[in-house]
C-alpha positions in Angstrom: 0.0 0.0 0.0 1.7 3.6 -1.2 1.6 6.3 1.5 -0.7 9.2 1.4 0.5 12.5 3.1 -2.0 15.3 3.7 -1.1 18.9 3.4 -3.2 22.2 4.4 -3.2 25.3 2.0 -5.2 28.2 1.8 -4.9 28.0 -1.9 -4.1 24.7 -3.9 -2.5 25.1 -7.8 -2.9 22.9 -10.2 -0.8 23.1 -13.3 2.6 25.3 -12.9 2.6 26.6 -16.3 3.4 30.5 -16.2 -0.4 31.0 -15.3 0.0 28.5 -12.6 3.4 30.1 -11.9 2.0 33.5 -11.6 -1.3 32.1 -9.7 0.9 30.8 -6.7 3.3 33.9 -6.6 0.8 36.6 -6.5 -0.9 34.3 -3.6 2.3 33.7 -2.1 3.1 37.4 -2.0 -0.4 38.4 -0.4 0.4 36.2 2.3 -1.5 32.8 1.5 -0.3 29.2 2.2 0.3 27.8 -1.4 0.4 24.7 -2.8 1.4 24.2 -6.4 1.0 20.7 -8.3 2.8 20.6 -11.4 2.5 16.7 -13.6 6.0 17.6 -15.2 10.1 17.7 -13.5 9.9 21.0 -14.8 7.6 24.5 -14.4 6.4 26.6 -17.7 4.4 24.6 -19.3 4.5 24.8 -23.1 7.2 27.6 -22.2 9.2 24.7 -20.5 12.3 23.0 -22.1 10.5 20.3 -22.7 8.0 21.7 -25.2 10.0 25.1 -26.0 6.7 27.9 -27.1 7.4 31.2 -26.9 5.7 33.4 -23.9 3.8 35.7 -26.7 1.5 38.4 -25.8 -0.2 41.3 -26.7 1.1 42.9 -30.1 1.4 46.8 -30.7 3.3 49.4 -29.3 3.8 50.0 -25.4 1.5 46.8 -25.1 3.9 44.6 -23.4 2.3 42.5 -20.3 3.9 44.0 -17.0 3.1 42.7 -13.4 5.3 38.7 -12.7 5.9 38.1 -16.1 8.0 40.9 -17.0 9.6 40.2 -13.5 10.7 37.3 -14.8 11.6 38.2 -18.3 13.6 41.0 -16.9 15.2 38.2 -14.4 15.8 35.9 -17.8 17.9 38.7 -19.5 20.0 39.3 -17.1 21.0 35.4 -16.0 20.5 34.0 -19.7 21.9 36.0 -22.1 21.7 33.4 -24.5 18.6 32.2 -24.0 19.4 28.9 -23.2 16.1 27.0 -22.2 18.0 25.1 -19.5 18.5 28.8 -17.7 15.2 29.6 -18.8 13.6 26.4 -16.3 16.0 27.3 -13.4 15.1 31.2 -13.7 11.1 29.6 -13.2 12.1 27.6 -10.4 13.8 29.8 -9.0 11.1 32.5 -8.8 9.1 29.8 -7.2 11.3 28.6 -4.6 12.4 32.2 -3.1 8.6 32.8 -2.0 8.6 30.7 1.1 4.7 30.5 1.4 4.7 27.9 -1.7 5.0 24.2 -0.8 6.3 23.0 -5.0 5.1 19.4 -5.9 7.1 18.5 -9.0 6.1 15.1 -10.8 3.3 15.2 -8.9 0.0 14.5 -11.1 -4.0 15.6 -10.0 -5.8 12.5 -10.2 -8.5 12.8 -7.5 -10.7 15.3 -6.2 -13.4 14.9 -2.7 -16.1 17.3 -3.2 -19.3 18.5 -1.3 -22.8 18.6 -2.7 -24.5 21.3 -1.5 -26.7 24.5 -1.3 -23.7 27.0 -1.0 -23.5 30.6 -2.0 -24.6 32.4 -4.8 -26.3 29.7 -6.6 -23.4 27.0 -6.5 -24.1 23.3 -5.6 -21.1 22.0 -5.1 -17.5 22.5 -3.4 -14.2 21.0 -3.5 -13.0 19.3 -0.1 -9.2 18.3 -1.3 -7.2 17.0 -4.3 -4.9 14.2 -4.3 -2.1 13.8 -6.8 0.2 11.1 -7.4 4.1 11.7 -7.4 6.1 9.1 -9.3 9.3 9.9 -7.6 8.2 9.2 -4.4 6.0 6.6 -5.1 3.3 8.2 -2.9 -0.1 9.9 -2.6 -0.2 14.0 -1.7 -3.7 14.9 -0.7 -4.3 18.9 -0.6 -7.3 20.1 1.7 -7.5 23.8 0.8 -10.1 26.7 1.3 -9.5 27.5 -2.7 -8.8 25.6 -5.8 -6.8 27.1 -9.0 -7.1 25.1 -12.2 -4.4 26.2 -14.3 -3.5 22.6 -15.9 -4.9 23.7 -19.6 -6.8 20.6 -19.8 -9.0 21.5 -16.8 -8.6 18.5 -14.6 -10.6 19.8 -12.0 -13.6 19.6 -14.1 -13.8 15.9 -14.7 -12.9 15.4 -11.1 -15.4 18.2 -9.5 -18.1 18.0 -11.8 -16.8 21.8 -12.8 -19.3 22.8 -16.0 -16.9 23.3 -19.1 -17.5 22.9 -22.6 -15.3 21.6 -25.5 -14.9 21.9 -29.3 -16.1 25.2 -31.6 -19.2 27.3 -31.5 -21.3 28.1 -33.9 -22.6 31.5 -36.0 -26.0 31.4 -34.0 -24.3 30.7 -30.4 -22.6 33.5 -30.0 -23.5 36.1 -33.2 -19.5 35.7 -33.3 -17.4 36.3 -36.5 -17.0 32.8 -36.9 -16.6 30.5 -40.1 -18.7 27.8 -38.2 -22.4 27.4 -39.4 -23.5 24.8 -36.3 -21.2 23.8 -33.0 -18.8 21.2 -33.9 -16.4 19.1 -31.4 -13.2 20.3 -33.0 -10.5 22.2 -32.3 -7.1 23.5 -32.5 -4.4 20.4 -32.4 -1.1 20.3 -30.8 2.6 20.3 -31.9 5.5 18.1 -31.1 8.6 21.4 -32.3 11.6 20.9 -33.2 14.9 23.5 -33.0 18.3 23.5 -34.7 22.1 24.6 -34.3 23.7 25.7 -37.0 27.4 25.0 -36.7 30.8 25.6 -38.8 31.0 22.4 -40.2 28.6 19.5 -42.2 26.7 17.7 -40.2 24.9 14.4 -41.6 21.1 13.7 -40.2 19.9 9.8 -40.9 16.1 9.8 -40.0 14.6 7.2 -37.9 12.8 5.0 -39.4 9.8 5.7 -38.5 10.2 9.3 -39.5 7.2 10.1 -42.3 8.7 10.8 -45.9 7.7 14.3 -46.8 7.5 16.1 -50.1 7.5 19.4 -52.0 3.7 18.9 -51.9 3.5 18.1 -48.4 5.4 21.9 -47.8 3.3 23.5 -50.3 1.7 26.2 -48.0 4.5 25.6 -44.9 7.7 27.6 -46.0 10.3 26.4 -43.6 13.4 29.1 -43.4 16.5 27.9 -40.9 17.5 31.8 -41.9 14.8 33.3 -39.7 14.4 33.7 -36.1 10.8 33.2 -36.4 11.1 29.5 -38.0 10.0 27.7 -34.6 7.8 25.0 -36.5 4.4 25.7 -34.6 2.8 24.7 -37.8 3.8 21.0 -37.0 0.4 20.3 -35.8 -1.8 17.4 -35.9 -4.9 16.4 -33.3 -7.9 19.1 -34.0 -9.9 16.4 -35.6 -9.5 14.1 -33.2 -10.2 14.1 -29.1 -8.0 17.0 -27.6 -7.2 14.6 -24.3 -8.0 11.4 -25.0 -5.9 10.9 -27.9 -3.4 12.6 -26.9 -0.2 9.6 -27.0 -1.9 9.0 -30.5 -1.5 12.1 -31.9 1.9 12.5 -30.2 3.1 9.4 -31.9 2.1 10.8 -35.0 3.9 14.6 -34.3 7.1 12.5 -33.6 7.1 10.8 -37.1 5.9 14.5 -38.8 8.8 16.5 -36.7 11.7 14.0 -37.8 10.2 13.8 -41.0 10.4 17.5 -41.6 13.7 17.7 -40.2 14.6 14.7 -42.7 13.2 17.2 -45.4 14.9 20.3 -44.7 18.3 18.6 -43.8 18.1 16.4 -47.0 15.8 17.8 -49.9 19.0 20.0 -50.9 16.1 23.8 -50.2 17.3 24.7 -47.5 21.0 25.3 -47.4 20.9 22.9 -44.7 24.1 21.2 -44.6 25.9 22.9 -41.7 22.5 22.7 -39.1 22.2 20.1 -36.5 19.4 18.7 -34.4 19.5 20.7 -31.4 15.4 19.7 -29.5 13.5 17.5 -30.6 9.7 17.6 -28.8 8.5 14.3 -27.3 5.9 16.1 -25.2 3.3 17.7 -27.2 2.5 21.4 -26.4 -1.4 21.6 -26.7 -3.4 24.9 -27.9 -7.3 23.8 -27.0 -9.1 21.0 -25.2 -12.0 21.6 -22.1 -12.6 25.3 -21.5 -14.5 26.0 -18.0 -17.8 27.9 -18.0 -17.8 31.1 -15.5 -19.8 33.7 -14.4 -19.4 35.2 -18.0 -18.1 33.5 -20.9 -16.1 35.8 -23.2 -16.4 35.9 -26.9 -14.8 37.5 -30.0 -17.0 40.3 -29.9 -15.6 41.1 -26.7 -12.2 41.8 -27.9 -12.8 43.2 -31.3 -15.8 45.7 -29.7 -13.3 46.3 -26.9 -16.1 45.3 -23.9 -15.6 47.7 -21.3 -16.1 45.4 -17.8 -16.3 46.7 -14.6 -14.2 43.9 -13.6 -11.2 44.0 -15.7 -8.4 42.2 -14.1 -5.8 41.3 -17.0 -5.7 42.2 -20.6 -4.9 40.4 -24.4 -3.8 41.4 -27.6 -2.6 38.8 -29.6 -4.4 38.2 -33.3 -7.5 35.8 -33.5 -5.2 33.1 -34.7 -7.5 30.7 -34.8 -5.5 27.3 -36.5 -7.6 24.9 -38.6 -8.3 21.4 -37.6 -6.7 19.3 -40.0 -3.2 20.7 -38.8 -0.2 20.5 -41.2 -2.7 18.4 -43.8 -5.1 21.8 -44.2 -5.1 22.3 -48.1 -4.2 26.1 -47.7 -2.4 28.5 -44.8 -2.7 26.9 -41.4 -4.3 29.7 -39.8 -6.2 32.8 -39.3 -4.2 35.9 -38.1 -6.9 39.1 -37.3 -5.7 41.5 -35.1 -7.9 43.2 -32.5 -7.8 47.5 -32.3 -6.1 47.7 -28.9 -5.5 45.8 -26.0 -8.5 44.7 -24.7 -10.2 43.5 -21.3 -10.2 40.3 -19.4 -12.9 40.1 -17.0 -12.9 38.4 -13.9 -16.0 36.9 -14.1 -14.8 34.6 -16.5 -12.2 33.5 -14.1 -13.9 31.4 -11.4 -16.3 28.5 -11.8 -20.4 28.7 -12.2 -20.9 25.9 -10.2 -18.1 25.5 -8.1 -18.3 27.5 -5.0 -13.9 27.8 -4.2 -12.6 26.9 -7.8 -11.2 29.2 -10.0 -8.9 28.8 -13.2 -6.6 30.8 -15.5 -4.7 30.2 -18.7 -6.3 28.5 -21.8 -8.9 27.1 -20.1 -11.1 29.9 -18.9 -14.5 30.5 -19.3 -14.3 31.7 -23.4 -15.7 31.1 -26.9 -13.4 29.1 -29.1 -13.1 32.4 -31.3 -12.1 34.3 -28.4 -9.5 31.6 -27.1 -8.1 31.9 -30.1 -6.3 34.9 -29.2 -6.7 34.6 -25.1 -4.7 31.6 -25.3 -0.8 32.8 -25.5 1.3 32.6 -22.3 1.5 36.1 -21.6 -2.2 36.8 -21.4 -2.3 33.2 -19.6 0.4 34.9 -16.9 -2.0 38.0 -16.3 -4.9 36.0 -15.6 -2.8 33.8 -12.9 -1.6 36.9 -11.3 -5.0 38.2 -11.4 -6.9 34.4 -10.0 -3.6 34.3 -7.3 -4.4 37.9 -5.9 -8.5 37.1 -6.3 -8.1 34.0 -4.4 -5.6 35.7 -1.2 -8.1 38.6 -0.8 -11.1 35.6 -0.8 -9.1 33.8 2.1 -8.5 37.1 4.1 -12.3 38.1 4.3 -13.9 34.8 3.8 -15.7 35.3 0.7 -16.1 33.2 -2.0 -14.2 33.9 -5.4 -18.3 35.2 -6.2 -18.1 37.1 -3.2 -14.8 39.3 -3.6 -16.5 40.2 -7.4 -19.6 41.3 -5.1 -17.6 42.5 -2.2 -14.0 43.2 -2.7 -13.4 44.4 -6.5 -11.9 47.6 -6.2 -9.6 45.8 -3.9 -9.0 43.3 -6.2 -7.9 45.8 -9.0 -6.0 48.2 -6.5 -3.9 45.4 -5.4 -3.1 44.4 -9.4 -1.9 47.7 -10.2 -0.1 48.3 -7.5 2.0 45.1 -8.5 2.7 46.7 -11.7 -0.4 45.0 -13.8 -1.9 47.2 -16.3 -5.6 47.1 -16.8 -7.4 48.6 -19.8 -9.3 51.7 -19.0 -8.3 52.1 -15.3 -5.1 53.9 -13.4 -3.4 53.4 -10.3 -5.2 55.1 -6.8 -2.6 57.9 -5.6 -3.6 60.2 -2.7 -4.9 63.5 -3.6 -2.3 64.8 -1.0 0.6 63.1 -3.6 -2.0 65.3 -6.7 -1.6 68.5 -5.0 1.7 68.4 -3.9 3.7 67.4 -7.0 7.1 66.7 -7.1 9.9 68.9 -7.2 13.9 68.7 -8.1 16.4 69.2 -5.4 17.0 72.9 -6.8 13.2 73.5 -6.1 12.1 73.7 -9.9 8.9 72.3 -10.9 8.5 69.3 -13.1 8.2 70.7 -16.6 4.3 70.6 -17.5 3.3 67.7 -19.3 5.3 65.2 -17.8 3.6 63.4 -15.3 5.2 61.4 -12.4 1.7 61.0 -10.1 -1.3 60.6 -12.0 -1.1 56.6 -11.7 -0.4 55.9 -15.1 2.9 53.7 -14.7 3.3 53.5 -18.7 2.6 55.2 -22.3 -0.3 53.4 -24.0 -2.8 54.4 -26.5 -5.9 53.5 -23.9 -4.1 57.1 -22.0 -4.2 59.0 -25.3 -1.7 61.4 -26.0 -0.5 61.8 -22.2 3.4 62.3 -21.7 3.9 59.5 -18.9 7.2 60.0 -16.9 10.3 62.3 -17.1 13.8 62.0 -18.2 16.1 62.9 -14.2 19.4 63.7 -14.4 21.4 60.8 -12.4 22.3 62.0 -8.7 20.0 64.9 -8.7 17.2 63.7 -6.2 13.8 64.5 -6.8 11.0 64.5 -3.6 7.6 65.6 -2.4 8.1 68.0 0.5 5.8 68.7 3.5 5.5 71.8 5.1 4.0 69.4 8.3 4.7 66.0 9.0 1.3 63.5 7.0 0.5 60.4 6.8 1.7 58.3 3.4 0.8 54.4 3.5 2.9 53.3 0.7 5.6 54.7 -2.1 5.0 53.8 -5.8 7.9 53.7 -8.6 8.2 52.8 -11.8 11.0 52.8 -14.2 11.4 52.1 -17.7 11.9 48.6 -18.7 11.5 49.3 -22.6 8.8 47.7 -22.8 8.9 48.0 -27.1 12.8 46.3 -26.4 14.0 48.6 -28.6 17.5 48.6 -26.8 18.1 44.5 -27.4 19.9 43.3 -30.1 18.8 41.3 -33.1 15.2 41.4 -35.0 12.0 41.9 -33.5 11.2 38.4 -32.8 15.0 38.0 -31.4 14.1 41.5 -29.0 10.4 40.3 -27.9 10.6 36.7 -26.6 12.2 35.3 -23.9 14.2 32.0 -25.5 14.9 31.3 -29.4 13.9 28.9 -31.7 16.9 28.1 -33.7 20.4 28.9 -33.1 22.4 30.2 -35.4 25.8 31.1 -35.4 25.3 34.6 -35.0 22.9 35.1 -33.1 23.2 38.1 -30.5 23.5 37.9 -26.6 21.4 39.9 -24.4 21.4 41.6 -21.8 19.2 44.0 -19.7 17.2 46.9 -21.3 19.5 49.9 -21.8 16.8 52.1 -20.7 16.2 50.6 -17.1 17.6 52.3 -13.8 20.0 50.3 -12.4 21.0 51.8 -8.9 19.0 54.3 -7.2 18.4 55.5 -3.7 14.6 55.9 -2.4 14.4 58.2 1.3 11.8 59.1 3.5 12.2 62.3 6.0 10.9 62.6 9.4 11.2 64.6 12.3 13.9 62.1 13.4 15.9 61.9 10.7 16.2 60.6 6.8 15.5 56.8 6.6 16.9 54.7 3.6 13.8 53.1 2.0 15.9 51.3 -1.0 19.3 51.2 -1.7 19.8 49.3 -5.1 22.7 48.7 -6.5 22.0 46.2 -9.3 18.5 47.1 -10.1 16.3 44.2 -12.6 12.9 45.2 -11.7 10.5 47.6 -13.3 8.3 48.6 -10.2 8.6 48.7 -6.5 5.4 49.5 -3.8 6.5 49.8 -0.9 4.3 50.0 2.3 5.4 52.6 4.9 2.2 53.1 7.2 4.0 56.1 8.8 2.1 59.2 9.9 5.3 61.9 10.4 6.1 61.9 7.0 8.1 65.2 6.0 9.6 64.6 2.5 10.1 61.3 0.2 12.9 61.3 -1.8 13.6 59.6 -5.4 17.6 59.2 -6.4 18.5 57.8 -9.9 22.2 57.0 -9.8 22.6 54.7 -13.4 21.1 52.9 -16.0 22.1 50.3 -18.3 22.7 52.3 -20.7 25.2 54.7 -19.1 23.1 57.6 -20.1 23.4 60.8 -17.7 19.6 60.5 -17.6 17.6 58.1 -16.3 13.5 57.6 -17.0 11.1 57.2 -14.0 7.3 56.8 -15.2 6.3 57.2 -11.8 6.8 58.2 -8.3 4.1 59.3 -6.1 2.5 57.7 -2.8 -0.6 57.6 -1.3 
């Protein structure tokens, strides 16, 4: 008989993909007991080394996602400046293991779940009591009992186990009144990919194909234009399984990627079109990285119309941006380009409704499998967007555990909290700013010399970036380094916490290589040339933050080696007679330095 070992949580993750990641960090931070399960030896997901998908995101200009996830991207450029997938895991774990409120379960798959029937709040009839997962290195059981549930495993786990309501497959024209090419609902879907990377080296290197390796042709590549010369060339259109059951037949369609990836990399090593000769196999995917199987049904399911119409919710928690890129089911045997690529006006809302379960009183969920249309997964889908929502599901679920509410109940009860707390951890949310006291409005901030900020530039209006939802407004100021620049009171006041925000480039404008080289966190292929990285010129990287009272000046920061875009810092102090902002450096050894924000309230 295997042992069974119980532990208690106030939240329990499930999945550790870079929602899951994000989900347990931002409950970690708010002070919640954390458990996260994670099925693989490794945390990202289809980011992982083991399935290697870039963490994409919202596209246009300033439109980068903040919060975690550029935490860790920051964190990534300045420990892997190669972008070496192996650093890539350990910069992951790490960000897990220095929170000590998480307990990590690597290995460790859900396959169990005890729930309650019953008559429980707002309308839901049932409630999860524990999860139990099954870790292979340890031969043993690991039962959870937690007041909250997080499914971020993609495939939805919890809702087979729970009895969670979720729906699968496409939706039709009629369901919805959605832009989709669907007449009537259909079970199919988008597939999955088994990718495939390459080295290129200085010398020929041979490749004899297994043999069970599919033979490709000219035919076969007729509207897939492989290109070992571009940085974009990750294979994503390797992709097989939309036709068939998303979970299910999952080790059938995987066999199948595994003959289709060495078959291609038979063909572009060997059909003498690709100038081939000098790359070698560097990944090969055994683990396929899915797009679409169960989606869970929320308080409000999201559609297309949501993100082209740019819904305004009163709930936003998290935002998208990537193109409706909605891939056909047949995979790499579609007659004709694999995919749709429509790109929404701006950045547009996620709601937190769609983040927590109809039916299940303590379960919530982030990442692909949120309460959606097909359509709109589609473009919700991509890591980035996936990150938000855990950050946004991790902070829900801390503030639920603090006052005792339901996920329903902080929507009913605590959403301005909710939204506060997001963007004062660096989140931006469509359509809303930051809270900053009106004491921090009508004082404004002044240089050491006494000048007033040049009008225009704005330091405390809660705006902690330039982005078309904020029009035409200047956001931040260009300070000289080692000139100090502080609110002064003329009486000591009362400040609960210091806000700043520095420029991280968020276009990467100041990283080497192409776009697709400056935007993503690893590479596909590696070529001989391609560039190292390192952190964005534009970011502060030592600076000095003071407070004044009527007993002295008190070193808030001292940063030497900054790699963070944002700091909030409580003070809770009520003799509070100047704060004091001191940009030493950047990376790029400019004499001035860009803050987007400093102000307090």
């Amino acid at each position: 008989m295997l042992k069974t070992h119980t532990l208690q949580a106030d939240l329990c993750v499930v999945g550790g993909g870079m929602a899951g990641i994000c989900a347990a960090i931002a409950a970690a931070r708010a002070g919640s007991q954390v458990v996260l399960m994670q099925e693989r030896p490794v945390l990202g997901g289809n980011a992982s080394s083991e399935i290697r998908m870039w963490v994409c995101g919202a596209h246009g200009e300033n439109n980068r996602e903040t919060g975690i996830i550029e935490e860790i991207a920051l964190e990534n450029l300045r420990r892997n400046p190669t972008k070496n997938f192996h650093i890539w895991d350990t910069v992951l774990y790490d960000f897990i293991l220095r929170e000590k409120n998480i307990t990590l379960l690597l290995n460790c798959t859900c396959m169990d779940a005890q729930t309650e029937e019953g008559d429980f709040p707002h309308g839901r009839t049932r409630r999860i009591a524990s999860v139990t997962g099954y870790q292979m290195t340890t031969q043993c059981f690991i039962k959870v009992e937690a007041s909250y549930y997080a499914d971020c495993s993609g495939d939805s786990i919890l809702a087979p186990l729970t009895g969670a309501e979720y729906r699968q497959g496409r939706e039709g024209k009629d369901d919805y009144l959605e832009p989709t090419y669907e007449e009537c609902p259909d079970s199919l879907h988008m597939g999955m990919s088994c990718l495939i990377q390459g080295r290129e080296t200085d010398r020929p290197v041979a490749y004899t194909p297994p043999p069970f390796a599919l033979k490709l042709t000219d035919e076969d590549f007729r509207h897939r234009f492989p290109n070992m010369e571009s940085s974009y060339e990750n294979f994503w259109y390797l992709e097989l399984g939309g036709n068939r059951d998303a979970i299910e037949d999952t080790e059938e369609v995987a066999k199948d990627l595994r003959a289709l990836a060495a078959g291609t990399w038979d063909y572009v090593k060997n059909s003498g079109r690709y100038h081939a000769d000098t790359w070698e196999l560097e990944f090969f995917g055994f683990l396929p990285g899915k797009r679409e199987s169960r989606r869970m049904t929320g308080e409000y399911t999201v559609t297309a119309n949501d993100l082209f119409e740019e819904t305004q919710f009163p709930d936003t928690v998290a935002f998208g941006g990537w193109p409706i890129d909605d891939h056909y089911p047949d995979g790499f045997y579609h007659k004709g380009h694999p995919n749709t690529n429509i790109l929404p006006p701006r950045p547009y809302a996620v709601p937190y409704r769609a983040l927590y379960s109809k039916n299940v009183d303590n379960l919530f969920f982030a990442g692909r499998n949120i309460s959606m249309t097909h359509m709109a997964m589609s473009s919700m889908r991509v890591m980035a967007t996936c990150a938000l929502m855990g950050q946004a599901v991790g902070t829900a679920a801390a503030l639920a555990a603090r006052h005792g509410l339901s996920p329903h109940g902080v929507f009913l009860h605590r959403l301005n909290d909710l939204q506060t707390a997001l963007l004062e951890a660096d989140c931006f949310l469509p359509a809303l700013t930051r809270p900053v006291s009106e004491l921090c409005r009508r004082t404004g901030p002044v240089d050491l010399r006494g000048a007033p900020i040049p009008e225009g530039a704005t330091l405390g209006n809660g705006q902690d970036r330039p982005n078309i939802h904020y029009g035409t407004t200047v956001c931040g100021l260009d300070l000289p380094n080692g000139e100090p620049i502080e609110y002064r009171f003329p009486t000591p006041m009362a400040v609960e916490s210091v806000h700043v925000t520095f420029d991280s480039d968020l276009n990467r404008e100041t990283l080497p290589g192409d776009r697709c080289e400056r935007e993503h966190s690893t590479r596909a292929n590696i070529r001989l040339d391609s560039p190292q990285f390192h952190l964005p010129l534009t970011l502060c990287k030592a600076f000095r933050l003071e407070m004044d009272t009527p007993a002295g000046t008190h070193t808030l920061l001292n940063v030497a080696a900054n790699a963070t875009r944002a700091y909030h810092i409580p003070i809770h102090r009520t003799d509070v007679t100047a704060l004091r902002l001191v940009p030493l450096s950047n990376y790029g050894e400019q004499p001035y330095t860009r803050i987007f924000s400093f102000d307090f309230v």
